[in-house]
C-alpha positions as CSV (number, residue, x, y, z in Angstrom):
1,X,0.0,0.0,0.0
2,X,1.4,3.8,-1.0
3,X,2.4,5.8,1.6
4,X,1.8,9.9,1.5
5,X,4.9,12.0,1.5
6,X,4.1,16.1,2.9
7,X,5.0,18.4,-0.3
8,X,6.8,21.0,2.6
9,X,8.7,23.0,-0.3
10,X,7.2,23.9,-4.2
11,X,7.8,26.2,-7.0
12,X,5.9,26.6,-10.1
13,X,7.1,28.4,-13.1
14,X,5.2,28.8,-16.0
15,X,6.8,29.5,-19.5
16,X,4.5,30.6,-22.3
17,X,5.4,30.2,-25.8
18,X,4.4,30.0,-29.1
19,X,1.7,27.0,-30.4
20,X,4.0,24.4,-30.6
21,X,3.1,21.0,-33.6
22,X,1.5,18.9,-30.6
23,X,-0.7,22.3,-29.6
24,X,1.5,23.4,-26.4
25,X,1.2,26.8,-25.7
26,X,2.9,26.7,-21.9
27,X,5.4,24.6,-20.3
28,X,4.7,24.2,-16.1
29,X,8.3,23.3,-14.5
30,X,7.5,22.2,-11.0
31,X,10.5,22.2,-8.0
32,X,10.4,21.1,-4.6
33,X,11.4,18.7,-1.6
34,X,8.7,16.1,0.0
35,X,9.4,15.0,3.8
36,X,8.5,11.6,4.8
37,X,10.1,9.0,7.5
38,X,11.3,5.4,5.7
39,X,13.6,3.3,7.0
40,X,15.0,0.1,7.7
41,X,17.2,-0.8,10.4
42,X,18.6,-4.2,9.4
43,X,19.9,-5.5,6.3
44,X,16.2,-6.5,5.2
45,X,15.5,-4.4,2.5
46,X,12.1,-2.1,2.9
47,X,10.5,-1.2,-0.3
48,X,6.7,0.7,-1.1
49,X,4.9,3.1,-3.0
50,X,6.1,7.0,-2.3
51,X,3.6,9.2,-3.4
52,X,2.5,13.0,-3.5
53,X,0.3,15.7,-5.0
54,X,1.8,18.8,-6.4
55,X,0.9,21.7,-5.5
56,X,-0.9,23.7,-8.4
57,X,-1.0,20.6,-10.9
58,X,-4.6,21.2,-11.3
59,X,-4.7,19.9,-14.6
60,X,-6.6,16.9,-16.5
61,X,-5.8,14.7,-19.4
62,X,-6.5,16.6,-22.2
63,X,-4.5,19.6,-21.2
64,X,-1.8,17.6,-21.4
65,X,0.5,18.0,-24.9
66,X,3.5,16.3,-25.4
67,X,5.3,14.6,-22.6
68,X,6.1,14.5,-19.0
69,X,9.9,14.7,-17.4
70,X,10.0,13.7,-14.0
71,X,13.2,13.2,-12.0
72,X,13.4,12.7,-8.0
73,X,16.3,12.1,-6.0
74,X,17.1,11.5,-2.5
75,X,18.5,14.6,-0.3
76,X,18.4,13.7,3.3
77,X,18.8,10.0,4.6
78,X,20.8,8.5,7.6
79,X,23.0,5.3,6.7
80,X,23.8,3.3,9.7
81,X,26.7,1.3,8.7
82,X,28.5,1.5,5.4
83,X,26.4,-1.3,3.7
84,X,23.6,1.1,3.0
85,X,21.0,0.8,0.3
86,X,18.8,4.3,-0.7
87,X,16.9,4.0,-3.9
88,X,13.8,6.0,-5.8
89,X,13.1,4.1,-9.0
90,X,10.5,3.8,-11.3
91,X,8.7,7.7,-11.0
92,X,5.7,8.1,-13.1
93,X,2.9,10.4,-12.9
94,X,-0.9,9.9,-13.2
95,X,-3.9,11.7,-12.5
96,X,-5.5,12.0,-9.1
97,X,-8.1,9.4,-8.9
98,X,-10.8,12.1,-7.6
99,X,-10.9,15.3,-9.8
100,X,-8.3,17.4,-11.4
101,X,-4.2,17.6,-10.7
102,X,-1.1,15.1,-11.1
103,X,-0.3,12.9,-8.6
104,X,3.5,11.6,-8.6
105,X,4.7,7.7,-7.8
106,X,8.2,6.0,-7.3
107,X,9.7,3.3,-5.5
108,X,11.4,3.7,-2.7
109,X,13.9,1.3,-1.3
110,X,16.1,1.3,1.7
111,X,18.2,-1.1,3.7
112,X,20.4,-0.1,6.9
113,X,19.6,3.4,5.9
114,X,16.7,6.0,7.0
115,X,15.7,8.2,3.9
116,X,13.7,11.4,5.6
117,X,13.4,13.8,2.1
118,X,13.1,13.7,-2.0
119,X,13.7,16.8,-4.1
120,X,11.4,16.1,-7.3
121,X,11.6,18.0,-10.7
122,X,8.7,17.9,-13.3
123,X,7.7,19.4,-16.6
124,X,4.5,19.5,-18.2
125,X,3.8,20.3,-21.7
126,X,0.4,21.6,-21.6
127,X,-1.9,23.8,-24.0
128,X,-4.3,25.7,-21.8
């Protein structure tokens, strides 16, 4: 089962431009850092479902043009020994199951480590 990470930093910029061949007319570049408490104190390896909702990614599926980018990486984590494991694989983004906005996935994986924060990047081709 996913677990929620708190959004507790997030930037929006918005660039505007010209109709591009797939019909985007703005691309949406969102920044920030989600806080969440995952860990595993053992050499067991603890994996789930990291996933969080964007601030101002109201948006549905036909406003979308083009692709989406989508990079997160880990920022703040505790190793206990030096046989650590942190890993985020596998981002994607979907749509919010209830109403409009993105809602972002990836698999998190740890083993003798605590990972506490992710800093995600998106972009979003859109035409609105």
């Amino acid at each position: 089962m996913p677990f929620f990470g708190q959004v507790v930093q997030h930037q929006r910029v918005d660039v505007r431009n010209a109709p591009q061949a797939d019909g985007a007319t703005v691309l949406f570049l969102y920044s920030g850092v989600v806080l969440f408490n995952f860990g595993s104190g053992d050499a067991n390896t603890r994996e789930d479902d990291l996933q969080f909702d964007p601030p101002d990614s109201d948006l549905d599926e036909s406003e979308i043009a083009g692709g989406i980018g989508l990079t997160i990486t880990p920022i703040d984590f505790n190793s206990n020994n030096s046989f650590s494991v942190i890993a985020v694989k596998d981002p994607s983004v979907f749509f919010r199951p209830a109403g409009r906005g993105l809602r972002v996935q990836a698999r998190v994986a740890v083993q003798n480590a605590t990972l506490f924060r992710v800093a995600y990047q998106l972009a979003v081709h859109a035409r609105v």
